[in-house]
N, C-alpha and C positions, 0 to 999 in steps of 0.2 A: 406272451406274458412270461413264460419259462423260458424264453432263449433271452428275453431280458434279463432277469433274474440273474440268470448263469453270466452275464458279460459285468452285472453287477457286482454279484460276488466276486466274479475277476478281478474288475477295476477295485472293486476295497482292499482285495487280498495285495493289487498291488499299491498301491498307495498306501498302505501301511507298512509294508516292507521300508519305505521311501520315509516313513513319519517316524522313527522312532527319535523320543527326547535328547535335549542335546546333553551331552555328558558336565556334569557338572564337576568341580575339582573335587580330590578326595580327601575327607576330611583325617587330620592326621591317625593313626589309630597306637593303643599304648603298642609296648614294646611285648608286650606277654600274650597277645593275641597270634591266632594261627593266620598265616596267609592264605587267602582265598584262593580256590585252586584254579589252578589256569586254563581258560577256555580252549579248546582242540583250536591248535593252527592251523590255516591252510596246509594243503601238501607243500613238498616241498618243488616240485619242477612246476612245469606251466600246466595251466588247469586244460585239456582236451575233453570235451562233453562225449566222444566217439568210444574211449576208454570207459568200459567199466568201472574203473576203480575213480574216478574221478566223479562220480555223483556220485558212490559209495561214500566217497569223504565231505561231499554237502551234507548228503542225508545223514553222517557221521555226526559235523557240526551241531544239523538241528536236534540232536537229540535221537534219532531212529538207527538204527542196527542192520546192516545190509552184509550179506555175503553169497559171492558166486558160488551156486550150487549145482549147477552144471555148466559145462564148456563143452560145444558140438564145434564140425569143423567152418563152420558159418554164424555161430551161433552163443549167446551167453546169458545163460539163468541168473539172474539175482533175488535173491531170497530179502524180504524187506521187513522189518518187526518196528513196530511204532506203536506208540500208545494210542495216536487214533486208528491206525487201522495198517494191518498186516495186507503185505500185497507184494506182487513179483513186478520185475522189468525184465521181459524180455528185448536181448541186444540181435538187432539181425543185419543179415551182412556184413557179419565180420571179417576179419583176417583169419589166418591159420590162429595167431598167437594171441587172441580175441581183445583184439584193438579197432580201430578206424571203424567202426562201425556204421552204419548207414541208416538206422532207425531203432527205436526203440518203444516198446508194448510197455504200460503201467498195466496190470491188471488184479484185480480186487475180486472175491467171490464172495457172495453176501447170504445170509439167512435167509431172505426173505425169496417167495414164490411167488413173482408174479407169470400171468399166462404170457403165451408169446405172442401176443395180439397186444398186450401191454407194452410186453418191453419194444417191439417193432414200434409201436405208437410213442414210448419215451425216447427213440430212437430219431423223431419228427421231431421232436423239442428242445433238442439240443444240437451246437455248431460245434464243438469238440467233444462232446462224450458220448461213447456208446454203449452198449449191454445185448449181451447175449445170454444165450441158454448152452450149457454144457451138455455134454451126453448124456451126464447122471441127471439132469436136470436141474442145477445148481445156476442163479443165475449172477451174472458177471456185469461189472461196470470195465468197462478200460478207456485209454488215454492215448494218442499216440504220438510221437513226433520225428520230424527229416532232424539227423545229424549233420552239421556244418562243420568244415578245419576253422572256422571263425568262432561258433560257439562260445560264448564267456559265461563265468561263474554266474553273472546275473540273468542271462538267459537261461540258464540250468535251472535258477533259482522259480523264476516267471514260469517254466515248466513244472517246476513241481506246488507251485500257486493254483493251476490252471489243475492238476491232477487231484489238488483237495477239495476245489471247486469241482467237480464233478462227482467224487468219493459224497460230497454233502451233498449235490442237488439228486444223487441218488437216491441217497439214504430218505429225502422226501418224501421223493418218488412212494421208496417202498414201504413209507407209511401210513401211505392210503392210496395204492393206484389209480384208483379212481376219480377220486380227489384231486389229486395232482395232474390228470388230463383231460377232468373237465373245465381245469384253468387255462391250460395251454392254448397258445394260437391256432 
């Protein structure tokens, strides 16, 4: 029931993406009004999903705040601030100069405490999201995915669909674990 859910939300998340209205012409406006201020452009070279900085300026566009916070020599922290929810993407397998990357971690730490008999068990309910327990005992939602030289903005984008679909069937979760895995398959 919950790994339907989760493919659910997926498909609305992207089918909406795909449905927005068509643009209508604009109606003239006077002369004394201020110009609307202009939406973030794409960057300017070609989009590489492998580069850090190239889902930094997706997540720029929709509105979230992202900056590399640490660079190891395999390796690259991105710091992510959003109104739904603050989370890191770790880059791994990078280059020296942290490009070409080979995978990439979303990961989220949440308030909520569930046992690890729970999160193992929420662990059973879903095809891309998992959760753990930290050292401190703080438990975690994350995301993962293979970087491709093919990768395009739309695919970046369907990634980060697929990451808020799991940030929310979490959030479920941990509001009544219980709850939530006495529905489960």
């Amino acid at each position: 029931m919950m790994l339907r859910k989760t493919f659910l939300l997926l498909a609305a998340a992207l089918l909406c993406m795909g449905a927005a209205p068509a643009a209508k012409p604009a109606a003239p406006k006077p002369a004394a009004t201020k110009p609307a201020p202009a939406k973030a452009a794409p960057p300017a070279g070609p989009f590489d999903m492998r580069d850090p900085a190239s889902l930094i300026a997706v997540l720029k566009a929709a509105g979230a705040a992202g900056e590399v916070a640490r660079k190891d020599d395999d390796s690259v922290l991105v710091s992510v601030t959003s109104v739904a929810v603050n989370f890191s993407m770790q880059y791994a397998g990078c280059e020296r100069s942290g490009r070409n990357c080979k995978a990439v971690l979303f990961d989220a730490p949440t308030d909520g405490a569930p046992t690890f008999a729970q999160l193992n068990a929420f662990d059973q309910t879903s095809a891309t999201c998992r959760a753990y327990q930290d050292r401190s005992g703080k438990a975690h939602v994350v995301y993962s995915a293979l970087l491709f030289a093919d990768d395009s903005r739309p695919h970046a984008v369907t990634h980060l669909a697929a990451w808020q679909g799991c940030v929310a069937e979490f959030r479920a979760f941990l509001s009544n674990p219980n709850a939530y895995l006495a529905e489960a398959p």
